[in-house]
LUMMI-611427 format. One record per residue (C-alpha): residue in three letters; x, y, z. Coordinates in steps of 0.1 Angstrom, whole numbers, plus 2048, in hexadecimal, padded with zeros to 3 digits. Layout:
N
<node 'ALA'; <X; Y; Z>>
...
This chain:
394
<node 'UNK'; <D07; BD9; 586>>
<node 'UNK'; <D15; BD7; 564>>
<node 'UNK'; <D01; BF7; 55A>>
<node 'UNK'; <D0F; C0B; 574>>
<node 'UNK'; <D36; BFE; 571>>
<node 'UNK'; <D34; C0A; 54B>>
<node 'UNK'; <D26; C2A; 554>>
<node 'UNK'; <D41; C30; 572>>
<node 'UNK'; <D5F; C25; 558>>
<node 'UNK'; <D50; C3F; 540>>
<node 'UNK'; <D56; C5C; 55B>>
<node 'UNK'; <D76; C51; 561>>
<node 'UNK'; <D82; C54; 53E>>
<node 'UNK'; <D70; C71; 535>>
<node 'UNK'; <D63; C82; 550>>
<node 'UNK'; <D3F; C87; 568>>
<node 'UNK'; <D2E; C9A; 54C>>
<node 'UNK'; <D32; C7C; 534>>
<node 'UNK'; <D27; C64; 54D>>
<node 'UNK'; <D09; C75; 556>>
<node 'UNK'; <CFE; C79; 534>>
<node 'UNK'; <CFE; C50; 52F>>
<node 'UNK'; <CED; C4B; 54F>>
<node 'UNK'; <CD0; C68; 542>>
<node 'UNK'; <CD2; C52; 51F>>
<node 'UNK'; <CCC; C2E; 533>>
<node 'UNK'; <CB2; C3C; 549>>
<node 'UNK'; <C9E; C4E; 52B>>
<node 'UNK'; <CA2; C28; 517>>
<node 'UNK'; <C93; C17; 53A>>
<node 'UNK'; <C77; C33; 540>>
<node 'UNK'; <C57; C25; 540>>
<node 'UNK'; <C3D; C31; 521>>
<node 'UNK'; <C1A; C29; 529>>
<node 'UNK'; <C08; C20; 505>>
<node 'UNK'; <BE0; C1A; 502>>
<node 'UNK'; <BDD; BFB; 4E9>>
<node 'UNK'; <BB6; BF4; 4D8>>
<node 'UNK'; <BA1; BE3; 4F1>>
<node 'UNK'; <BA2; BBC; 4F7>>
<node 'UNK'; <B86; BA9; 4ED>>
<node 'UNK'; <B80; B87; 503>>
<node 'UNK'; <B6D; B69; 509>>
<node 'UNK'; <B65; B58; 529>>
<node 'UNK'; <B80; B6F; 539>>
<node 'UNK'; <B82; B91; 547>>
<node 'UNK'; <B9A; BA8; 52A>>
<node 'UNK'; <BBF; BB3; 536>>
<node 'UNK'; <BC3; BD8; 53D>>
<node 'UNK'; <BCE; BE9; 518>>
<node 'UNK'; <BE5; C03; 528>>
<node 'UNK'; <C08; BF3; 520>>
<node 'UNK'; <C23; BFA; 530>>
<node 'UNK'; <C4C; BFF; 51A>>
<node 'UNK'; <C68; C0E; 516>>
<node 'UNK'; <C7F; C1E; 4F9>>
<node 'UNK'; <C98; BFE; 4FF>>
<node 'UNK'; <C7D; BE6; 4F9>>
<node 'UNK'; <C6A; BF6; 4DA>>
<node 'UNK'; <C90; BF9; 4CC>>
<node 'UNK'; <C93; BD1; 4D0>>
<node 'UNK'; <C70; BD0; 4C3>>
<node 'UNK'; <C77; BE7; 4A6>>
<node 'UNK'; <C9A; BD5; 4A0>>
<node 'UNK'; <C8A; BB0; 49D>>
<node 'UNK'; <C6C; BB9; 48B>>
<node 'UNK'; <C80; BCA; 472>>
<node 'UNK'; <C97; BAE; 46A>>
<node 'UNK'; <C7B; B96; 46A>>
<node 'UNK'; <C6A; BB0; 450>>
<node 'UNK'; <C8E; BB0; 43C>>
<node 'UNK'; <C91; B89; 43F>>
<node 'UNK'; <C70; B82; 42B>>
<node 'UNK'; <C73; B9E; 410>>
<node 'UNK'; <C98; B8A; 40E>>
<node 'UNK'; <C86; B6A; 408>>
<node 'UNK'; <C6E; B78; 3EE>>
<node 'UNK'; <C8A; B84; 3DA>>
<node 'UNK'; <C9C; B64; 3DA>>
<node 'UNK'; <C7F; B51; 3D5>>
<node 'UNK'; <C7A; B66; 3B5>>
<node 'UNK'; <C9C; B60; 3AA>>
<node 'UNK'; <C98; B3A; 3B3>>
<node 'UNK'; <CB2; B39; 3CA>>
<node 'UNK'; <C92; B27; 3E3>>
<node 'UNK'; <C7F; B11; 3D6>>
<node 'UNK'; <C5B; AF9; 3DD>>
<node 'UNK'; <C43; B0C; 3F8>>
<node 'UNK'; <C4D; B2E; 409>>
<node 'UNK'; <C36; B40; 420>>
<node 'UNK'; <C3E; B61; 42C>>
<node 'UNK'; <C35; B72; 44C>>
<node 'UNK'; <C3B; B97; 447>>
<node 'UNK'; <C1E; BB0; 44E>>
<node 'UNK'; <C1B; B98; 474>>
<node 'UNK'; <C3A; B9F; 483>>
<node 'UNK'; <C29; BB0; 4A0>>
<node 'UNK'; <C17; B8F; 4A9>>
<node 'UNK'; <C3B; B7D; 4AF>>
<node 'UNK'; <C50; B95; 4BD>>
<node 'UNK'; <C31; B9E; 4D7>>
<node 'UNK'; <C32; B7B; 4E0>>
<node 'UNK'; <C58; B77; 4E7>>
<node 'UNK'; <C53; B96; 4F9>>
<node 'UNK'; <C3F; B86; 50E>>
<node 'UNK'; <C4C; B63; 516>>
<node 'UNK'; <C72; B51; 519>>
<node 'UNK'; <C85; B39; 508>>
<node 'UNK'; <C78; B1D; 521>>
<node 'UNK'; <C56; B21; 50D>>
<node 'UNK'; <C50; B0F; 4F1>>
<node 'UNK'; <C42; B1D; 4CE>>
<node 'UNK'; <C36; B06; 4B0>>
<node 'UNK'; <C26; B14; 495>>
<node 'UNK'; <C19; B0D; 46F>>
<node 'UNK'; <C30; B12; 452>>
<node 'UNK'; <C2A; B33; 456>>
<node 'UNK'; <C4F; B31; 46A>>
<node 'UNK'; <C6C; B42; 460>>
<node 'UNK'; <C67; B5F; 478>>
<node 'UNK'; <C66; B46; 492>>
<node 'UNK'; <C87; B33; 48C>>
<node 'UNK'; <C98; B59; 492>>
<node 'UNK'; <C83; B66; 4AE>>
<node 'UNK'; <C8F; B46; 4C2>>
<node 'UNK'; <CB1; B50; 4BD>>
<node 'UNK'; <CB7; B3C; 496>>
<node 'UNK'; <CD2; B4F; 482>>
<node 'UNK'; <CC5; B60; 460>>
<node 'UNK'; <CE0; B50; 453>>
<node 'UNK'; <CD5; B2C; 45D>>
<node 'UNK'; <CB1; B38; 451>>
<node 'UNK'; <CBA; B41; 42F>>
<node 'UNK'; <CCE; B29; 42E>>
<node 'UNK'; <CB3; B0B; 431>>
<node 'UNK'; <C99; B1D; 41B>>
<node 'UNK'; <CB3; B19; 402>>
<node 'UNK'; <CB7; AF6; 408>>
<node 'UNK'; <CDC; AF6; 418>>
<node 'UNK'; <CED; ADD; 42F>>
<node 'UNK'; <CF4; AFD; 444>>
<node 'UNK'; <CD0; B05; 44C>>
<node 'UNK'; <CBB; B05; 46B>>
<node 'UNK'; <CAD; ADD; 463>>
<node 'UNK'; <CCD; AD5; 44F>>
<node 'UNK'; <CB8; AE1; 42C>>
<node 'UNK'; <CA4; AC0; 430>>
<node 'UNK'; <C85; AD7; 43A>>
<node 'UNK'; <C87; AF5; 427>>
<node 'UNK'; <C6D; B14; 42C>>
<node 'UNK'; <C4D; AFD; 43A>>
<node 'UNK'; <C61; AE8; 457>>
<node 'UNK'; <C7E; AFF; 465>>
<node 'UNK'; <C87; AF4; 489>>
<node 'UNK'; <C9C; B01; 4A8>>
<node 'UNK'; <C9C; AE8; 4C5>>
<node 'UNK'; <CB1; AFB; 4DA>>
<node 'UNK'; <C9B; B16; 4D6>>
<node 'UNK'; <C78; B05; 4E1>>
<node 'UNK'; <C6E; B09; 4BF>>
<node 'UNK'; <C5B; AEB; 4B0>>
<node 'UNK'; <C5B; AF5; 48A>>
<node 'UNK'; <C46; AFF; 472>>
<node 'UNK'; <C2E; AE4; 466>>
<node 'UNK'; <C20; ADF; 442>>
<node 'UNK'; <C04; ACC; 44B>>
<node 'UNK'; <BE4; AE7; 453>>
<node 'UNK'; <BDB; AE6; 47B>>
<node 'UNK'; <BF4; AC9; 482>>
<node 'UNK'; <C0B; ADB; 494>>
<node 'UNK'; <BE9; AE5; 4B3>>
<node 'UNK'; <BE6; ABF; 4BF>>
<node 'UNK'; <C0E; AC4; 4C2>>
<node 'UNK'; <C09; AE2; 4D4>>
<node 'UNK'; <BF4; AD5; 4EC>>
<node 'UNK'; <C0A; AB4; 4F1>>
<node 'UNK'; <C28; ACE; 4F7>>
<node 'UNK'; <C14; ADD; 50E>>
<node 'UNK'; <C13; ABF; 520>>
<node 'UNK'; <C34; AB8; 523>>
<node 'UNK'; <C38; AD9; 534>>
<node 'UNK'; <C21; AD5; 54F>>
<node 'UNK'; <C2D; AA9; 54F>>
<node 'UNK'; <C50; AB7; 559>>
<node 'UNK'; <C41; AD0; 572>>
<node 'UNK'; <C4F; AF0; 55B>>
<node 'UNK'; <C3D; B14; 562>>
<node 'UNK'; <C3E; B17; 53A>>
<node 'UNK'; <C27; B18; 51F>>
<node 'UNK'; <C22; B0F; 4F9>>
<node 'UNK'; <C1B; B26; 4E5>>
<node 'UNK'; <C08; B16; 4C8>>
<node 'UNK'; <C02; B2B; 4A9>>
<node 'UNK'; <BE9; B26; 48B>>
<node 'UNK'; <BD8; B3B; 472>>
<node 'UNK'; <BB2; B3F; 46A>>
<node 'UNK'; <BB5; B25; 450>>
<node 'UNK'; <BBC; B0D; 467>>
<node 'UNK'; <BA5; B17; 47F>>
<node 'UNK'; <B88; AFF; 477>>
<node 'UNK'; <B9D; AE1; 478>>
<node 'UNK'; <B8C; AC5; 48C>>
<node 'UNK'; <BB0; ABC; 49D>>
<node 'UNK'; <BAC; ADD; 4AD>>
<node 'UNK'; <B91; AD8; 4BD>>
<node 'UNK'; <B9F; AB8; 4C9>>
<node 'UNK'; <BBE; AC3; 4D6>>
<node 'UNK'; <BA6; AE1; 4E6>>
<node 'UNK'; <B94; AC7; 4F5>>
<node 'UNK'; <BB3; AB3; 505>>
<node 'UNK'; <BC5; AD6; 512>>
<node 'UNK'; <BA3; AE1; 522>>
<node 'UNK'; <B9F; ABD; 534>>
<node 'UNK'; <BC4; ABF; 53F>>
<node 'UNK'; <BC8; AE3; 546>>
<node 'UNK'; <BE6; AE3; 530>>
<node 'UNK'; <BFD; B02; 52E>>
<node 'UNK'; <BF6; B0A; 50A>>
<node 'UNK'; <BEA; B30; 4FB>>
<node 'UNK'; <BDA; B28; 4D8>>
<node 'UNK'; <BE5; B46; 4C3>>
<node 'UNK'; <BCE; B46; 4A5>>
<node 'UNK'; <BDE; B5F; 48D>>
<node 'UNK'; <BC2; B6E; 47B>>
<node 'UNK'; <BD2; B80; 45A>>
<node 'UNK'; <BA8; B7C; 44E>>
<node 'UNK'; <BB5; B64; 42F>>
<node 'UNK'; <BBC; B3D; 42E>>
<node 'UNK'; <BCB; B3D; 40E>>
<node 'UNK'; <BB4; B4D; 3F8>>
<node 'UNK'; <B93; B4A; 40C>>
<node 'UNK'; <B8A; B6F; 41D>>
<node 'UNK'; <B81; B5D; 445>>
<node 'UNK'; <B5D; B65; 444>>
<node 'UNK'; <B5B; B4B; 426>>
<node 'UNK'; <B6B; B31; 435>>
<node 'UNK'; <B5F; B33; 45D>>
<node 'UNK'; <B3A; B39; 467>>
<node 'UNK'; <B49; B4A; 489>>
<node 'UNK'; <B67; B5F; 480>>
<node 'UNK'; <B6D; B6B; 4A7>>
<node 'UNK'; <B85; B4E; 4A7>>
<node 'UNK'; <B90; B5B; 4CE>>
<node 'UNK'; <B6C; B4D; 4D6>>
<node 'UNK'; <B72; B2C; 4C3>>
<node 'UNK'; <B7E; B18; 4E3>>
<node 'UNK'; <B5B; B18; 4F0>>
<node 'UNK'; <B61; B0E; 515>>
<node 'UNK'; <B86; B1D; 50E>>
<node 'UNK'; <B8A; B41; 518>>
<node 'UNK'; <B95; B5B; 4F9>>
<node 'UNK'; <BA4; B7B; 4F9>>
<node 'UNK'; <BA8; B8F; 4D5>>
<node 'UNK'; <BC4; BA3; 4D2>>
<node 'UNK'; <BD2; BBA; 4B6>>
<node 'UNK'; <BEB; BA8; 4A2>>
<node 'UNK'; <BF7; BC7; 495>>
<node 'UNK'; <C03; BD8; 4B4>>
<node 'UNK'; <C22; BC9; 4C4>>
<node 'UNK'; <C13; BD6; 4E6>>
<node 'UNK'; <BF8; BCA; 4EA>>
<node 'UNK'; <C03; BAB; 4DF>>
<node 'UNK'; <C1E; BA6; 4FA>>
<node 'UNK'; <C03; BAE; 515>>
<node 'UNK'; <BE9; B96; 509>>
<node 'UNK'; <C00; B7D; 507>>
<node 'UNK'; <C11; B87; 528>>
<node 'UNK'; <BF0; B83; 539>>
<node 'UNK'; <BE4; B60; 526>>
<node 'UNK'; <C03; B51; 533>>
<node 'UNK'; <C04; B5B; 55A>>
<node 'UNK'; <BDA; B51; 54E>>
<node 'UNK'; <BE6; B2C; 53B>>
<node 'UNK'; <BFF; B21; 55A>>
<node 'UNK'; <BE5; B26; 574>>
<node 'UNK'; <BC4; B19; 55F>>
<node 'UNK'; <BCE; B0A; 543>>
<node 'UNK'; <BC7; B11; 51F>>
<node 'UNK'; <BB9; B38; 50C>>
<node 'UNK'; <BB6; B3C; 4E9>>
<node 'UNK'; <BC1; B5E; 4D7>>
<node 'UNK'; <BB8; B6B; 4B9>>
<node 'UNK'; <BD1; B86; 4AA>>
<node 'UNK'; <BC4; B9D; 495>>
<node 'UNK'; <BE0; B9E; 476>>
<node 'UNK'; <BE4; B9E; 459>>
<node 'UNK'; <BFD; B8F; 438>>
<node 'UNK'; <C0A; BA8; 41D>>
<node 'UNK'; <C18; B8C; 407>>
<node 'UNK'; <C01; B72; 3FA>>
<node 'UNK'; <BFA; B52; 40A>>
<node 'UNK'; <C1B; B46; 3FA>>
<node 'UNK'; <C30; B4D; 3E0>>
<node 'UNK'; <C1C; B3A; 3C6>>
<node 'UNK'; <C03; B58; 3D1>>
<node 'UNK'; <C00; B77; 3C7>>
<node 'UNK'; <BE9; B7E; 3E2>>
<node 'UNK'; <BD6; B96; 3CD>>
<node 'UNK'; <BB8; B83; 3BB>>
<node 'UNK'; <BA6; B81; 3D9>>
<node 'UNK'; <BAD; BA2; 3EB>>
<node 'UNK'; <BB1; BC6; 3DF>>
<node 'UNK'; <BD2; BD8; 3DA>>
<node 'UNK'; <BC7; BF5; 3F0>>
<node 'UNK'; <BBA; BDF; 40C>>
<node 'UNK'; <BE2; BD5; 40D>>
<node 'UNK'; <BEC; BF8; 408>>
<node 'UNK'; <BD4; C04; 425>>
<node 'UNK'; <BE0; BEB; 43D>>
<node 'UNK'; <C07; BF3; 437>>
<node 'UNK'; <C00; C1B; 437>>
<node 'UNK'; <BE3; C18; 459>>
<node 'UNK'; <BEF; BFD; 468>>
<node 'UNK'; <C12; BEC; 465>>
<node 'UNK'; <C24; BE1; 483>>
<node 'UNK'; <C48; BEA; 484>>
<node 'UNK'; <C3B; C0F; 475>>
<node 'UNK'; <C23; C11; 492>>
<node 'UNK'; <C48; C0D; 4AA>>
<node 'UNK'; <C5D; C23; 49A>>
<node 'UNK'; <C40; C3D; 49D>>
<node 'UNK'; <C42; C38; 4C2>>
<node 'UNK'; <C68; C3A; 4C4>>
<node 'UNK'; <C6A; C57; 4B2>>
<node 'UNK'; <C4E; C6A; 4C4>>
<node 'UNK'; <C62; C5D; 4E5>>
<node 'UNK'; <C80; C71; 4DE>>
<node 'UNK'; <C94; C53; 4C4>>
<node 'UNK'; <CA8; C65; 4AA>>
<node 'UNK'; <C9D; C58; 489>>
<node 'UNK'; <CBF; C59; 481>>
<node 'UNK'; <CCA; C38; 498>>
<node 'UNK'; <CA7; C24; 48B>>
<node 'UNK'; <CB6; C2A; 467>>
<node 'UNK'; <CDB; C19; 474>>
<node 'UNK'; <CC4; BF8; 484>>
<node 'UNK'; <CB5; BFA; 45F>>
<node 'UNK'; <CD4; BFE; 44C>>
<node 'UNK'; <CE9; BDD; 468>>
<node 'UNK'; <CC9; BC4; 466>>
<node 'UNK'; <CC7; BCD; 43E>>
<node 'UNK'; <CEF; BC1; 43C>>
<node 'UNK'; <CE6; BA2; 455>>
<node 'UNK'; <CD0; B96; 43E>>
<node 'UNK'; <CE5; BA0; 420>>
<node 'UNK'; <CFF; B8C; 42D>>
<node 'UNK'; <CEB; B71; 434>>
<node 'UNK'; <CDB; B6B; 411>>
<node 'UNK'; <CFF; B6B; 402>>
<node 'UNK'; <D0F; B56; 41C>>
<node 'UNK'; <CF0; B3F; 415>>
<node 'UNK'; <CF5; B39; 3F1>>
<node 'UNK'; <D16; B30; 3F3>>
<node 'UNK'; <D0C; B13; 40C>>
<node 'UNK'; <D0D; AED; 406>>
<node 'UNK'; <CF1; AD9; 3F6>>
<node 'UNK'; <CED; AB7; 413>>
<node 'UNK'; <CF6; A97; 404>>
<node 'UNK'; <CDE; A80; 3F5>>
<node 'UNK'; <CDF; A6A; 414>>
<node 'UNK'; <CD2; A83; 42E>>
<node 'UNK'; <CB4; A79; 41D>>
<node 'UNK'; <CAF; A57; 432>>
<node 'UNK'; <CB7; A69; 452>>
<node 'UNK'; <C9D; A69; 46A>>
<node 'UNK'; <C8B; A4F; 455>>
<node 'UNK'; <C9E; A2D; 457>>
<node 'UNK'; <CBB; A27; 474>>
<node 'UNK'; <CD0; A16; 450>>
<node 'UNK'; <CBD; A10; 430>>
<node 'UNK'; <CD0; 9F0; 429>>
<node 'UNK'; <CD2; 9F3; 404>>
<node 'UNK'; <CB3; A03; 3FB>>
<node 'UNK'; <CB1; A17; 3DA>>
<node 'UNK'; <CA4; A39; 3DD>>
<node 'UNK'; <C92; A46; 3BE>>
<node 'UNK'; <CA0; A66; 3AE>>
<node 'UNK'; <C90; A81; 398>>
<node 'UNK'; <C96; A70; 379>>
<node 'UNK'; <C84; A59; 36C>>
<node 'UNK'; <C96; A35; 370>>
<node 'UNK'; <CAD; A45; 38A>>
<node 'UNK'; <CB5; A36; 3AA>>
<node 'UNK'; <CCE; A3D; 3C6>>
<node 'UNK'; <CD9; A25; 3DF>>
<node 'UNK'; <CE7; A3E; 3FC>>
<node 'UNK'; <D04; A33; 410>>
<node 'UNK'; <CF8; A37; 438>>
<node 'UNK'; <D07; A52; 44A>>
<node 'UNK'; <D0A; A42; 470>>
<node 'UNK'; <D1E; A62; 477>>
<node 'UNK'; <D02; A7B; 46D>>
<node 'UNK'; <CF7; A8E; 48D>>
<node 'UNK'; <CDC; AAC; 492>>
């Protein structure tokens, strides 16, 4: 209805010729494009079709988001380097596909949790870039109030449980997240993302175990970029098809590198998770930066494997190929680039200039008043008693 107002104002102001050329613009956006993705692979389950159906409007979004999340962590790495971020930072750029097909694919009322992999996350779930940037550099005005920095960002109000810093201990949460869904009678899901490394965790299994007993609404998104840290995946798992890793649990590999066939796997595993329970996917990915920043990411792999990947295989190139070849003027993808490259701009200067949190945000969350207790500083012989904040909220 709104759609078709706009368009009748516009012929009223400047004529039928005008209006019929912004109805012909909408319609071309909405028509349907019909793309063949690589074949699923699956376990104990029969594959989804690998025709996917889009449109212009939705590979813009896809091109848009991916794009700032590609802007976001080049951002990071730069202010990293100039120690503007300190401790742990783990960058996500080189996956974007694997996120953005997943929102694509599910609401806000779904849940996400992740490894501290996770500032992608914070902003697909509707985070500012400002408030991201803002807690990797430790400021009151970030996302967890910079009391969590780059490994534990968090967005409640988005369904988004935070990065966790401990290897596999955000899949038991998954699966207990899961279970509040389905406790509360909501047709949602959890989508509860790992990395290969984490993969041969024994709490995995576990929490595979519990889901599978419960028929819990939870799709268990290994994100296979082939190294945990340093260690290439064949060295570190005997079976590297990780989608076949849930035994009695059905799998379904997708490739992480195509934002398309991502959304339609993970369109199918939920419809799939909220009738039957759990499914395990594997998405075929991969990292251009090191495992973190402390990494250079080169020791253990070759500089033209990374150069292959990004020339054969990189996901927001592999969308603007598609836009363009669908009639997109390369002229309008180079104004997203040029807004989501001042966004983030913005962002990083607004961030520095942000507040440090007081010393006695430190106690929050850990004692309801610390009555008198001396905190120990990073001096040696210093301690700080912190006054208790009763006022402190969020």
């Amino acid at each position: 209805m709104a759609l078709a107002a706009a368009i009748h104002g516009l012929k009223g102001h400047v004529g039928s010729q005008l209006g019929h050329s912004v109805a012909r613009m909408f319609a071309s956006a909405a028509a349907p494009i019909k793309v063949e993705v690589m074949p699923y692979k699956v376990h104990r389950i029969d594959a989804p079709s690998n025709i996917v159906e889009t449109n212009v409007a939705e590979l813009t979004d896809f091109y848009k988001l991916m794009y700032k999340m590609r802007r976001m962590e080049i951002a990071a790495d730069m202010m990293y380097k100039a120690k503007f971020i300190r401790g742990f930072c783990h960058l996500y750029d080189g996956q974007e596909a694997v996120l953005t097909g997943i929102e694509a694919a599910i609401t806000k009322q779904d849940s996400i949790i992740t490894s501290y992999r996770d500032h992608c996350q914070h902003v697909s779930r509707g985070g500012s870039v400002l408030s991201l940037m803002a807690e990797l550099m430790g400021k009151k005005e970030g996302a967890t109030r910079g009391l969590g920095g780059s490994m534990h960002i968090y967005n409640r109000a988005g369904n988004f449980y935070g990065g966790n810093g401990i290897v596999g201990a955000q899949i038991p949460l998954g699966a207990g997240i899961a279970l509040a869904h389905k406790y509360r009678g909501e047709k949602n899901v959890c989508i509860t993302m790992y990395g290969d490394g984490a993969a041969n965790q024994g709490q995995k299994y576990e929490a595979l175990n519990m889901a599978g007993l419960w028929n819990l609404p939870v799709i268990f998104v290994c994100e296979n970029n082939h190294y945990g840290m340093g260690t290439a995946e064949w060295r570190a798992a005997k079976s590297p098809n990780f989608y076949t890793r849930g035994d009695y649990i059905p799998g379904i590999k997708v490739d992480g590198m195509d934002v398309l066939a991502v959304k339609n796997a993970v369109a199918f595993a939920k419809a799939y998770s909220l009738e039957n329970g759990p499914i395990v996917m594997e998405m075929d990915t991969y990292r251009y930066h090191g495992h973190s920043m402390s990494d250079p990411g080169s020791t253990y792999r070759t500089r033209d494997e990374i150069n292959a990947m990004r020339t054969e295989r990189d996901p927001i190139e592999r969308v603007k190929k598609l836009l363009l070849s669908n009639g997109v003027d390369a002229g309008d993808l180079k104004k997203i680039e040029k807004e989501v490259k001042k966004e983030v701009d913005e962002a990083v200067e607004a961030a520095k200039t942000g507040t440090a949190p007081p010393a006695h945000w430190l106690w929050k969350n850990m004692y309801m008043d610390p009555a008198g207790a001396a905190m120990r500083g990073v001096l040696p012989g210093q301690y700080v008693v912190p006054e208790f904040d009763p006022t402190y909220a969020k």
